[in-house]
Residue, then its C-alpha position, 0 to 999 in steps of 0.5 A: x878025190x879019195x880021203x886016203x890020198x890026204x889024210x887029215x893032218x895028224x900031231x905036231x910031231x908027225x906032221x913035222x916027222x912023218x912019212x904021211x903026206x897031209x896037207x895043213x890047208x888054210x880055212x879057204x882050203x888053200x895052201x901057198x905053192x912056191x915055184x922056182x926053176x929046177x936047174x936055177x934055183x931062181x924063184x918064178x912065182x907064187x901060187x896057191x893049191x888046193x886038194x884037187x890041184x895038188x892031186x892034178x899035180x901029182x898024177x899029171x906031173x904038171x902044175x895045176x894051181x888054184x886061180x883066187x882072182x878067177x876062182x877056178x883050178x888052172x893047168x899052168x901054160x894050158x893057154x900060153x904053153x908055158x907048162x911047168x913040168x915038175x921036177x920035185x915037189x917038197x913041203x915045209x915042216x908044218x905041210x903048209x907050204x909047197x915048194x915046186x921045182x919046175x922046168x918052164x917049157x914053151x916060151x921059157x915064161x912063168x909070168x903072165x906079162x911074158x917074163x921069166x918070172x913074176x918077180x921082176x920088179x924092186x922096191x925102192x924106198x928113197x926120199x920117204x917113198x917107195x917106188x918099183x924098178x925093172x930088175x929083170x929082162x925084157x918079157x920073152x913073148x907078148x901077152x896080147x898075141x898069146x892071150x889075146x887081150 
């Protein structure tokens, strides 16, 4: 990967102001990629990327993620052909955060259980403890027929 194509990241104000794009990646060289739905808004996932995946990202126009649990770079929807296609990529202020505005193809299912999105349970708190509640739709395909678990 070329050095040109993220620079290290510069002063203060030109990380804040600058046109240069340089990612502040974190001492395990991740940086956290929040996706949502293009046309919703609706938050599907959180990820994380590292250089090469932000570099796949760009050139290929679909997410590439870095899988911490598998430690490896992940093409989203390779195996499940839930791609997501990008929309628009923006970062924070500081350049340590992504934000991914993406349209899901394939089944419409961002998250791994077969649901729109990874965020489809609550937290409850009554009584003193803390409990999850289904917030969300039922899942939109079964994980074991796509991912043969």
């Amino acid at each position: 990967m070329s050095d040109t194509l993220f620079p290290a990241p510069g002063s203060k104000s030109e990380q804040e102001s600058g046109a240069v794009f340089a990612p502040k990646f974190g001492a395990d060289g991740l940086v956290t990629a929040i996706v949502c739905d293009a046309s919703t808004g609706q938050l599907l996932m959180v990820a994380h990327m590292n250089a090469l995946a932000i570099q796949r990202s760009l050139e290929s126009g679909e997410a590439h993620y870095w899988s911490r649990s598998r430690d490896e770079l992940w093409h989203k929807g390779k195996t499940s052909g839930n791609v997501h296609k990008i929309v628009e990529i923006s970062t924070d202020c500081d350049q340590d955060a992504l934000l991914l505005k993406v349209e899901v193809e394939g089944h419409g299912a961002t998250c791994h259980t077969g649901r729109l999105s990874c965020f489809y349970r609550k937290i409850t708190f009554t009584d003193g403890k803390a409990a999850l509640e289904a917030d969300a739709g039922k899942p939109l395909f079964d994980p074991n027929e796509v991912y043969g678990k």
